[in-house]
C-alpha positions in Angstrom: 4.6 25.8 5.7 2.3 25.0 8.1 1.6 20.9 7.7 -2.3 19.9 8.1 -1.2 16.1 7.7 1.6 13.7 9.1 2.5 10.7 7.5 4.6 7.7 9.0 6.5 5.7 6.6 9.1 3.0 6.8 9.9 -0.8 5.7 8.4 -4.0 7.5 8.9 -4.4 11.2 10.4 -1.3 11.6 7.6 -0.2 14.4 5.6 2.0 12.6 2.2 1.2 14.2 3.3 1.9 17.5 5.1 5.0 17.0 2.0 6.3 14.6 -0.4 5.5 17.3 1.9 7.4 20.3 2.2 9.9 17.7 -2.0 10.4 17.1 -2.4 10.2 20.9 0.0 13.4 21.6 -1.0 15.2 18.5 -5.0 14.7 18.8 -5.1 12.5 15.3 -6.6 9.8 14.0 -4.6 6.9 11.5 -5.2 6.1 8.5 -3.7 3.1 7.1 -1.6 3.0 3.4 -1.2 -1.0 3.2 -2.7 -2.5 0.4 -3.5 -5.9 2.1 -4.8 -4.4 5.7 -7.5 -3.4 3.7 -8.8 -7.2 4.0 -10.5 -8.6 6.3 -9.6 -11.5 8.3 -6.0 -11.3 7.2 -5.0 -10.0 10.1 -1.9 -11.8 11.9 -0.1 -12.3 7.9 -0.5 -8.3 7.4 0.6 -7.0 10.8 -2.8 -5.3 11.8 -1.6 -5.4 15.5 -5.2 -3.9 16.2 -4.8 -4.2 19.7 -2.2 -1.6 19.4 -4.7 1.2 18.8 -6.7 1.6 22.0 -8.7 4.1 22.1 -7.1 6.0 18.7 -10.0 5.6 16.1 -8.2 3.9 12.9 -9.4 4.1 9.0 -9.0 2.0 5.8 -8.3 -1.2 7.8 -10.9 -4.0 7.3 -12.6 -2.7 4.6 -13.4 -5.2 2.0 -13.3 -9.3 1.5 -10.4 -11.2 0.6 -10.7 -12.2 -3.6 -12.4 -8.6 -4.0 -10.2 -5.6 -6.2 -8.7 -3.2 -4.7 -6.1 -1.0 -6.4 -4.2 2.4 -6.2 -7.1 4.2 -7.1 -9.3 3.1 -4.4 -6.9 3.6 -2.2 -6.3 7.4 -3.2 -10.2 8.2 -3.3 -10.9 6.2 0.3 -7.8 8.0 2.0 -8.8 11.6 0.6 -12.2 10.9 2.1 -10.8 10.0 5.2 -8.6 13.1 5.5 -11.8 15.0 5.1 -13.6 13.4 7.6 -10.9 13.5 9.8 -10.4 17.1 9.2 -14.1 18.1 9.8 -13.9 16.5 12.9 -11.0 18.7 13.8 -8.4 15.9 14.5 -5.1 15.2 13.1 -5.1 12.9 9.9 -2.0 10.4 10.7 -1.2 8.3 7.6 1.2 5.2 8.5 2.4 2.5 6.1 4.9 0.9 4.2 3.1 0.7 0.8 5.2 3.1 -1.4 3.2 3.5 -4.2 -0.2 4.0 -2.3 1.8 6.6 0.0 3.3 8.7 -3.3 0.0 8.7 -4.6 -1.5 10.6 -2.0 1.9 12.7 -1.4 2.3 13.1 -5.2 -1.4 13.6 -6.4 -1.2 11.2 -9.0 -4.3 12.7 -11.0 -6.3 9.2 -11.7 -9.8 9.2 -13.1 -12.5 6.2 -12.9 -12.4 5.0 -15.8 -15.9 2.6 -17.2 -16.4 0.1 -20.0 -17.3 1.4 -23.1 -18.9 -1.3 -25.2 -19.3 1.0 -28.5 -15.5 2.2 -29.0 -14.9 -2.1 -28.3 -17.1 -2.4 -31.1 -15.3 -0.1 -33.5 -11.8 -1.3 -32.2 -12.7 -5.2 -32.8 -11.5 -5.5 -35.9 -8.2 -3.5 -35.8 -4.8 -5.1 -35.6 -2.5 -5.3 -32.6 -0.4 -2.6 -35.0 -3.3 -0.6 -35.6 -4.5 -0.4 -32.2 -0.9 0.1 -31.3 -1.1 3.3 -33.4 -4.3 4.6 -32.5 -3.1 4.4 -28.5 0.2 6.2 -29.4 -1.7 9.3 -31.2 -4.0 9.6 -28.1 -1.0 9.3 -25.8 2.3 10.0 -27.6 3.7 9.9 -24.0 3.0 6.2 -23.4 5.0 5.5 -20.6 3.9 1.6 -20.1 4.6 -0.3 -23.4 3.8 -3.4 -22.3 0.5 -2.3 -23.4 1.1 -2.4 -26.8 2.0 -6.4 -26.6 -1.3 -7.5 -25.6 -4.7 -7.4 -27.2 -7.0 -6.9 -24.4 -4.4 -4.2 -22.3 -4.4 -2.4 -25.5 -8.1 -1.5 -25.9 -8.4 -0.9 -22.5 -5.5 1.8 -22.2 -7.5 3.1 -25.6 -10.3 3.1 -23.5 -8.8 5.1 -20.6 -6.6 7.6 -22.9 -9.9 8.4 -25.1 -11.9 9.0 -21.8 -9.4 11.0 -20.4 -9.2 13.3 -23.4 -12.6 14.1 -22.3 -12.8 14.1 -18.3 -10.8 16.1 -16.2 -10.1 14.5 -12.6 -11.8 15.2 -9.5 -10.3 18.1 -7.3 -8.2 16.5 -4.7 -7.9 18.1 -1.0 -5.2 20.5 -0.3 -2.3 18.1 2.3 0.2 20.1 3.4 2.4 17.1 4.9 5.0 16.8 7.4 6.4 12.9 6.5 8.4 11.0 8.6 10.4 7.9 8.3 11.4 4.9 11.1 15.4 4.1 10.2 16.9 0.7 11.6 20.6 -0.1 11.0 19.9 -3.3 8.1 21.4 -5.8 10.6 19.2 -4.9 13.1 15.8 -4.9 11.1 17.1 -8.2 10.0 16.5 -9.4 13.5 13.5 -7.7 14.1 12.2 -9.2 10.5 13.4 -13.0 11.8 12.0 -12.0 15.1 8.2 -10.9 14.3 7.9 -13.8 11.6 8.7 -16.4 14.5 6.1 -14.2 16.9 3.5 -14.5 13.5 4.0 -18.1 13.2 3.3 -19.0 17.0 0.6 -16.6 17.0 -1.4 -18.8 14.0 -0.3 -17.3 11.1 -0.5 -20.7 9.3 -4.1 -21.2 11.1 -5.2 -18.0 9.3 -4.4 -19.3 6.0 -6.1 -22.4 6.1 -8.8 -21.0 7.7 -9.2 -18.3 4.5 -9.0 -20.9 2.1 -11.5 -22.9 4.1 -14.0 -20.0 3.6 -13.3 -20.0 -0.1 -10.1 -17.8 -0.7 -8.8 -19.8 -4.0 -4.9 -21.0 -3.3 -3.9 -18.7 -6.4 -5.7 -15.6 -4.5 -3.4 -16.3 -1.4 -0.7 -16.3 -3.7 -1.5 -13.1 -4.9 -1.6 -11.3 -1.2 2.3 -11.4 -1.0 4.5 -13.2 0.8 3.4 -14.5 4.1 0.5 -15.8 2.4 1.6 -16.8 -0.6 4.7 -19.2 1.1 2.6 -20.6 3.9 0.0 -21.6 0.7 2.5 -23.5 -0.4 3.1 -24.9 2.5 -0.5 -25.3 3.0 -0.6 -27.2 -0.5 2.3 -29.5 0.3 4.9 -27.6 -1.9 6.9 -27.0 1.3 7.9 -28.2 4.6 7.9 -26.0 8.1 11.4 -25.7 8.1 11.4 -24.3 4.3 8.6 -22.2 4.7 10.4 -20.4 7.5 14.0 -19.9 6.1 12.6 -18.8 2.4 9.8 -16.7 3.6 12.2 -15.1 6.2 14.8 -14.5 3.1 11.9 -12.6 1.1 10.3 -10.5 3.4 14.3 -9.2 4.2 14.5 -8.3 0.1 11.0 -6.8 0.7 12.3 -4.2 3.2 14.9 -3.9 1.2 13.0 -2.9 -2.0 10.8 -0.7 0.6 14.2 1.0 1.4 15.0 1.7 -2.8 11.0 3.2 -3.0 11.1 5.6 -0.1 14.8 6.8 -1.7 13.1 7.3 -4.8 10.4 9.6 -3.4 13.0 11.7 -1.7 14.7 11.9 -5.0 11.6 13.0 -6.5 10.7 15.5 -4.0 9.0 14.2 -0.9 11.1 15.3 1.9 11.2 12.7 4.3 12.4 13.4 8.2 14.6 10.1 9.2 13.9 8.9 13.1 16.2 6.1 14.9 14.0 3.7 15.4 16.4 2.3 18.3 16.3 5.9 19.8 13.4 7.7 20.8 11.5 7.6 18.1 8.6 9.8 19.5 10.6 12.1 21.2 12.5 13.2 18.4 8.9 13.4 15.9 7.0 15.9 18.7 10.4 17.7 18.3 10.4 18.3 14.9 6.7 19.0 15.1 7.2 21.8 17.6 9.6 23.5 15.5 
């Protein structure tokens, strides 16, 4: 297999944006980004954009919409297809690097997803069914449900309707053929554990607080913050009162290590399911050892 596609993966703080750059430069490639909150713009020092790292490597999916505006796994499969493309017909290298596992197997996977719009008419003739009946009429569209929390509530459950009726009806779009050579950035645990304590220190001196307050001084809701993950949603807290500069350090420092830790358990599950995934020691030579797989 000849790959048309690399893709850098690995937990928080584990170096991937350096080593994806170094890789782009040698290999003629371009980056595209799979990190659901680098999308925003103006989070920048809470999401790790390290921008300045890029020099003259052009970059996609980074800075692409407002903070308090949706943006889901779908998006994010249709925007990096589009991006391969591009990159492609420019004859360059597409280099995907992040740490979101879900965005990463849904490019590496396929997941076959279809736009899915409001359909006002079938609301109409579902508005007086019961949770039970509704419940029913899902199952016999779907019989292989595989979310049942959607049965529970009323409004989940006519939408999932809504999407299992339409895609009866709609096949997905055709997705680009990526042939991809995937690597990974491996730190011994204790070590990351520094480099996690390290960077968060580096992210606070650098104004990661200021950054907060300054989005919620442009209108980012507190509860919006807390829905952007950790850095933002602790230092909101902190921002709100809830808790000091010493606590904000020590329990957001304690979550981001059991978020590279559930990073760890979601790039295991991928290799399980198929994604072959070529390890490099981060403490080692990183690049080295990539161009060398490469060559072969």
């Amino acid at each position: 297999m000849h790959f048309n596609t690399i893709v850098l993966l690995g937990p928080t703080a584990s170096g991937k944006t350096r080593l994806g750059v170094a890789l782009a430069r040698e290999l003629h490639g371009e980056i595209v980004s799979a990190d659901s909150r680098q999308v925003y713009r103006g989070m920048d020092i809470g999401t790790g954009k390290d921008l300045e790292e890029y020099g003259e490597v052009p970059y996609h999916l980074i800075d692409i919409v407002e903070p308090g505006e949706d943006f889901n796994v779908f998006l994010f499969q249709k925007l990096c297809f589009a991006a391969i493309e591009q990159i492609r017909g420019r004859k360059r290298l597409p280099v995907i690097v992040g740490g979101t596992g879900l965005y990463l197997d849904a490019v590496l996977r396929k997941y076959r997803m279809v736009e899915v719009p409001d359909n006002p008419e079938l609301r109409h003739e579902l508005a007086p069914l019961s949770l039970e009946e509704l419940a029913a009429r899902l199952l016999s569209v779907n019989p292989r449900l595989h979310n049942t929390t959607d049965l529970l509530d009323r409004d989940r459950l006519l939408r999932a309707i809504e999407i299992a009726e339409y895609e009866q009806s709609h096949e997905p779009e055709p997705l680009p053929e990526i042939r991809p050579l995937v690597f990974g950035v491996r730190w011994e645990r204790s070590v990351l554990r520094q480099r996690i304590t390290a960077r968060l220190k580096e992210r606070l001196d650098a104004g990661l607080i200021e950054e907060v307050a300054e989005l919620h001084r442009q209108g980012v809701p507190y509860e919006t913050l807390e829905f952007y993950g950790l850095e933002y949603r602790f230092v909101a807290r902190h921002l709100k009162g809830e808790l000091n500069r010493n606590d904000l350090f020590q329990k957001l420092n304690s979550a981001i290590h059991d978020f590279a830790k559930r990073q760890d358990t979601w790039f295991r599950r991928m290799e399980r399911q198929g994604t072959e995934i070529h390890w490099l020691d981060g403490a080692g030579q990183p690049l080295e050892e990539a161009l060398e797989i490469v060559g072969k």
